[in-house]
N, C-alpha and C positions, 0 to 999 in steps of 0.2 A: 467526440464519438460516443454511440450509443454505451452504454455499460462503464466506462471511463469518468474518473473524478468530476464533479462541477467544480467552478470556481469556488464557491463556497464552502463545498465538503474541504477544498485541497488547501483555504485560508482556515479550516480549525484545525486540518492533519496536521499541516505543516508544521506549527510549535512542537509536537509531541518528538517530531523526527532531529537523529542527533545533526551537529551543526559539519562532523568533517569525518573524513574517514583514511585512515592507520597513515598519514604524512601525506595524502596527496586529494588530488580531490575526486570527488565521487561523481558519477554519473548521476543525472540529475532523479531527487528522488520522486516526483510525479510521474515521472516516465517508467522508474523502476515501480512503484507502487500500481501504476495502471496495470504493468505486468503480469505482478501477483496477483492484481485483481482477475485479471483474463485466465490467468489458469486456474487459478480456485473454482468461477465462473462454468467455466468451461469443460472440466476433466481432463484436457488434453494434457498430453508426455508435455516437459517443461521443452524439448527439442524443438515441440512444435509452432513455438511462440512466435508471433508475426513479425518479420522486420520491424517495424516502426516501433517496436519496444527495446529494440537493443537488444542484447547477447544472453541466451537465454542463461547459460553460466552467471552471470550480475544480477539477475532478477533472484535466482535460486538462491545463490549465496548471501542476497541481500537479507532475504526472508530468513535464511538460517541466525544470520548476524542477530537481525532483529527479534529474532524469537529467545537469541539467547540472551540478550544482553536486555528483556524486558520491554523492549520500545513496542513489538506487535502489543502484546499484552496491551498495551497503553492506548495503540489504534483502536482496539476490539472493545476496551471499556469504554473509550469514547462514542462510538458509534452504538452499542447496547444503552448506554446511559441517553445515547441523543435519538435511538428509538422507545425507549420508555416512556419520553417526555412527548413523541410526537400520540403513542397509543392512549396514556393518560388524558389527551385533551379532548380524543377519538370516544371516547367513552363517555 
């Protein structure tokens, strides 16, 4: 879908993302990540998240997880570090 991960972006995310979550297992994190991606995106209330994302509670909480425990951070250098390299060759 338009705005949503390619294969590629979601084969360099994927290492950065933890492997399990507090004893049981996690919804799956391209699904959640496209999520966050749609409401960043978007502005919309996290309420208003489309079905096909799952529970907007899981998407919100995820992004919380991740922000606290350093993993966004780790997205967001990725993607700034993998935009500098596409500008620098633009140049």
């Amino acid at each position: 879908m338009r705005g949503e991960l390619t294969d590629r972006a979601w084969a360099a995310i994927e290492p950065l993302l933890p492997v399990s979550g507090r004893g049981r297992r996690w919804r799956d994190h391209r699904q959640v990540l496209n999520a966050i991606l749609w409401r960043l995106r978007t502005g919309a209330p996290w309420r208003d998240l489309p079905d096909r994302y799952g529970p907007w509670k899981t998407a919100h909480g995820r992004l919380r997880l991740w922000t606290a425990d350093g993993t966004w951070q780790r997205i967001l250098d990725w993607v700034i570090a993998k935009d500098d390299s596409v500008c620098r060759c633009a140049s």
